[in-house]
Structure formats: structure tokens, C-alpha cells
C-alpha angles and dihedrals in degrees: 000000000000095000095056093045094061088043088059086048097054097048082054093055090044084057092045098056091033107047127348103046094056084043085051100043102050086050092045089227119188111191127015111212103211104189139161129215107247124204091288096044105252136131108265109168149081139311111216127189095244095240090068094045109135095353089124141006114276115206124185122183121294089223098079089093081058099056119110123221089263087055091247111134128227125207125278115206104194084049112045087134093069087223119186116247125213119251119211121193121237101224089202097055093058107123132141127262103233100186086062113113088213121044111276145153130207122216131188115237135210124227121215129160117251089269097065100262118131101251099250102214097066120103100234091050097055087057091051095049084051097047084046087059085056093047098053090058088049092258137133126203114219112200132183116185135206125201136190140207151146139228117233132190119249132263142140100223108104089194095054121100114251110258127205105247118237131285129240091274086037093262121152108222101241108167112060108250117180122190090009109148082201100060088044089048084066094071098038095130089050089056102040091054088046097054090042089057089046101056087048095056089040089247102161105208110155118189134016131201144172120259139209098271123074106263097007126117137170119232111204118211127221112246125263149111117348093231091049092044104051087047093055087051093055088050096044092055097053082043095060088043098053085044093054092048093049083057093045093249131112126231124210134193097183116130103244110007095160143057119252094353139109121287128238132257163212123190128195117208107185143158133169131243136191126240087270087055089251102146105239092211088079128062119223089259082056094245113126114290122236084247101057081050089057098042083062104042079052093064094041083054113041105017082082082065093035097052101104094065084052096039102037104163140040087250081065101076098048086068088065092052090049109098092213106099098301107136113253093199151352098282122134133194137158119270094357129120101195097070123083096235109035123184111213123228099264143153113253104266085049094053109136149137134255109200102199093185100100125082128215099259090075132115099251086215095057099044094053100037077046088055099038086058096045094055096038089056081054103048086047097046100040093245117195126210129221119251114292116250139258121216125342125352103197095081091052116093114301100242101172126094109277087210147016098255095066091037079054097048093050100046096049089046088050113113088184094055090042080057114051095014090047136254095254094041097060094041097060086037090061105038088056095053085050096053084041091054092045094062092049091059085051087063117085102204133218082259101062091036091050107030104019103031091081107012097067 
């Protein structure tokens, strides 16, 4: 045990003197913020002066992939114990943080056990476990993510509806106006100062438009590598929230966070290439392959068992049963939004598919480590899908889960996710939607105190 620790603190001296103290020191950064994406998604680590920076191994308990929402725990128990795990700094995920009053950087960690394995229930580290199953059959995943919000004004009364904040004049958007460059111009100060935090932190988003709830808007990612992209989108989703701040407004990725308006949502647009970055989805006389074939009739097979990483909270689910633009069920068909897996119109080489099941609330890690293995059980299997559609799909049969118990049930009884998601993995998620879920049933809602408390 001894020996390995001091291993792991001399490769992070190695990294120190290598890497991270000249990048500190030209920027004249103050504090590093090394931090891990925990099940929700959110940054749980250290904050470290930057003259101590990889100077010796930090360690934080290895029970934060077992914290609830809520911040309650369950129980581990492969970890009873409440060990420490190592973190391990990532050199190429060192930025600054520019909404920071005092100089100061953020960097992604690693998490691994004190004798050197990767500890198997972070979410990083599934990806990467997924990404590792293409790699051993000589494929890459590309991935481009979109990903919706929307900008609230801000209040302290949990009980109280969201509200859209006001506009540049201090008008509240009222009519739904989707795609409109005017409504998007009322918030020009909020988005220049988010792209200009983005392009700081090398965060790649590409275009921005207006959706169909007041104040939300969708933000589309350039394409790339599974590992980068969730990280952008971590990092995106702490940017928009510090922006909005700075402009005394809130930001929200929930699912459904108003009454009688449009989800939100996050899009995955992904393809596979070989090793010679020929996309496997095309044959050579440009028709469909065999494989992109399989990857869909994957996610029509095993996302039933995988809903619970797209769909995460009990809010989830409301987004399904909203009629603005949310899939219904696992249909697919070419050039069609109404379906749950659409195929853009694309050349050949550009052939993908773009699963609109997730919601925003989701941990980027989870959902696209939760699609790639859906598509690669069904690249590997053969998998067939069933006919595109014509015409709309929301009025075809709802085929999803209606609500997480039954998302959770699936998922927990799924030998295909326990085997590509990992054992563990799926165990301690489980066990903290159910615990989540738990709490919810605890909370009597304005619903049942106004329309069921003396009418039953």
C-alpha cells in the first residue's frame, strides 16, 4: 500500500514540475480547483493554493459516487470501510476558471484505488471503460452533443413557479418564439459573456438558438472524442450558471422546470470511425452499413433497460409526457424530429445518429458512455431495427417508462448494462435513484395539499 502511494506521488511530482507549475506560474494562478464528476454530474473535490499543486498526493472519499442529490449517502458495499481514493490530475484538462475574482485554474482528476485500478464506479471512468470496448475492435466513437436550458429569474421560494427574467427593455418574453434572433438579442450581454468564458476554458460550442420556451435556448458542440466532450459539457454547464449569476439571473438544466412549456434537452449526435477515420456507418458504395443498422437496432434494444441514465430524476419523466418536441418512443427515421432516434440528412462519410431521448439533467459521462453501449451491443449482436417511420411518431404507442420506478427496475435487473456499464457501476446507481426517489415519495406537493386534501 505504501509503496504505490508514493508511486502515485511521484508521478504527480513528475506532472508538477513538468506541466502544471510553469502553466501556474505564467498565468500567475492562485487556487486550482481539482475536482471529479460525481453521479449527478456535479464538481465534488479540493481547492489547492497553486504553490502546493501536485506536491503530494490528494485523496477525497471514495463515497461521493454514492451521494444522493440531497447530499445523503447510501451504503456501498464494496466500500463499508469509507476508504480514500487517489486523485490523479488529467494535464490536458488544466484551464482557468474566468468568472473567479482571484486568479485561479480548474483541472479534471482521475480517481484510482491505492493499488494503482481505476476506481470502477466513477463516472469518467465508465466512459472510458466503454470507449476502451470500441478500441479493442479498431473503432472511435465521434460524439456532438446539444444541449438545452433555460434562463430563469431569480427567487427563494421553492414553492413558487419559474419565471422567464427579464429582457434588455424589462420585458418578460410571453409568446413562444423558437429560432427568433430578437428574442435571443434580449439577452445579448448574457451570451457574449458566455461565449467569452467558453473560449477561455476551450470549451468548443458552435451555434446558439432560441427554443421553444421563453428564455431557453439550446447550445450545439462541435464534434470530437467521448472523454473531451463530456468534459466540455461539465464545464459548460457550471459556465452558464456562473454567467447567469454575474447578470442576476438563474439557469437551470432540469428537465421540465415549467408548467405547460417545452423540456429540456440533450441531444447526441454520433457516428463511428476505423482506425483510418473511415466512418463505419457507410459502405464503400455510400448505402447504410450493416453496422450503422446494428448500432440502431442497439438502442431500440437495450436503451428500455438503459432509461434511467437518460432519464435520472422523477422530473424526467414529465418531459416525455410534455407535447412540445420531447420523443414518445424509440422510432427512427431519416430527417424527422419527432422520432426518438433521427438520422440527419448527411453525405456518406457524415452518416450518424442523433438519440433525442436524454434530458438535460443528465450526467453527460453516463448518457454517452449509456448510448455508446447501446449501439455497440448492437454492432456486436447484429442487432436489426425495426422500419423507419413516415410521418409523425408522437402519435405511435408510447413505449417508453412512464416513470422512474419502473427505469430503475429495468436497469438494475439488466444483465447487458451490468456488463458493459459494470457490475459495480450499476449496483451504487441504482441504489442512489432509489434513495432519490425515496425522498420524493416523502414530499406531499401543492397538488395533493390544494386538489386532493379535502376532496377525498
Amino acid at each position: 500500500m505504501r509503496a504505490d502511494s508514493t508511486r502515485a506521488s511521484d508521478r504527480c511530482r513528475v506532472i508538477k514540475d513538468e506541466v502544471f507549475q510553469p502553466w501556474l506560474k505564467e498565468r500567475k494562478i492562485e487556487d486550482v480547483e481539482a475536482f471529479v464528476p460525481d453521479m449527478a454530474g456535479s464538481a465534488r473535490g479540493k481547492v489547492l493554493p497553486a504553490d502546493k499543486f501536485g506536491s503530494s498526493v490528494m485523496k477525497i472519499p471514495e463515497a461521493i459516487f454514492g451521494q444522493t442529490i440531497s447530499g445523503d449517502y447510501v451504503t456501498n458495499k464494496l466500500n463499508v470501510e469509507d476508504r480514500d481514493m487517489i486523485l490523479r490530475p488529467d494535464p490536458s484538462t488544466l484551464r482557468p476558471v474566468p468568472w473567479a475574482s482571484d486568479p485561479a485554474a480548474s483541472v479534471f482528476a482521475d480517481c484510482y484505488h491505492s493499488d494503482g485500478r481505476f476506481v470502477d464506479t466513477s463516472p469518467r471512468t465508465v466512459l472510458r471503460n466503454v470507449l476502451g470496448k470500441y478500441e479493442a475492435r479498431g473503432w472511435v466513437p465521434v460524439v456532438a452533443p446539444e444541449v438545452e436550458f433555460y434562463l430563469l429569474k431569480p427567487h427563494s421560494d421553492s414553492n413558487a413557479e419559474a419565471e422567464a427574467p427579464e429582457g434588455r427593455l424589462g420585458w418578460t418574453e410571453g409568446a413562444r418564439q423558437p429560432y427568433s434572433i430578437d428574442a435571443m438579442n434580449d439577452f445579448d450581454p448574457f451570451i457574449n459573456d458566455l461565449y467569452a468564458y467558453c473560449e477561455a476554458q476551450d470549451i468548443r460550442i458552435d451555434t446558439l438558438s432560441q427554443e421553444m420556451g421563453p428564455a431557453q435556448f439550446e447550445i450545439n458542440f462541435l464534434h470530437g472524442n467521448a472523454i473531451e466532450l463530456a468534459d466540455q459539457v461539465f464545464l459548460f454547464k457550471r459556465t452558464v450558471r456562473e454567467v447567469a449569476i454575474e447578470h442576476e439571473m438563474h439557469a437551470t438544466f432540469l428537465a421540465k422546470p415549467m408548467s405547460e412549456e417545452a423540456g429540456s434537452a440533450l441531444h447526441i449526435h454520433q457516428s463511428i470511425v476505423d482506425k483510418s477515420g473511415e466512418n463505419v456507418f457507410s459502405n464503400k458504395d455510400g448505402s447504410a452499413s450493416d453496422l450503422f443498422y446494428g448500432f440502431l437496432g442497439g438502442l431500440q434494444t437495450y436503451m428500455p433497460e438503459a432509461l434511467l441514465i437518460f432519464a435520472p430524476y422523477v422530473n424526467s419523466y414529465r418531459r416525455f409526457l410534455s407535447p412540445w418536441a420531447s420523443p414518445v418512443n424509440l422510432a427512427w427515421a431519416v430527417d424527422n424530429r419527432t422520432v426518438g432516434l433521427r438520422v440527419p440528412e448527411a453525405s456518406p462519410e457524415n452518416r450518424r445518429i442523433e438519440n433525442r431521448l436524454a434530458g438535460s439533467d443528465v450526467n453527460p459521462y453516463l448518457v454517452l458512455a449509456a448510448t455508446l453501449a447501446c449501439g455497440y451491443l448492437g454492432m456486436v449482436e447484429g442487432q436489426k431495427p425495426t422500419e423507419a417511420t413516415e410521418g409523425s411518431a408522437y402519435s405511435d404507442e408510447f413505449d417508453l417508462h412512464r416513470h422512474i420506478y419502473s427505469a430503475l427496475q429495468a436497469l438494475s435487473e439488466s444483465e447487458a448494462m451490468r456488463s458493459i456499464l459494470g457490475d459495480n457501476f450499476v449496483s451504487l446507481y441504482c441504489a442512489v435513484k432509489e434513495a432519490e426517489y425515496r425522498e420524493f415519495q416523502e414530499i406531499i406537493t401543492p397538488y395533493e395539499r390544494e386538489i386532493l386534501m379535502f376532496n377525498v
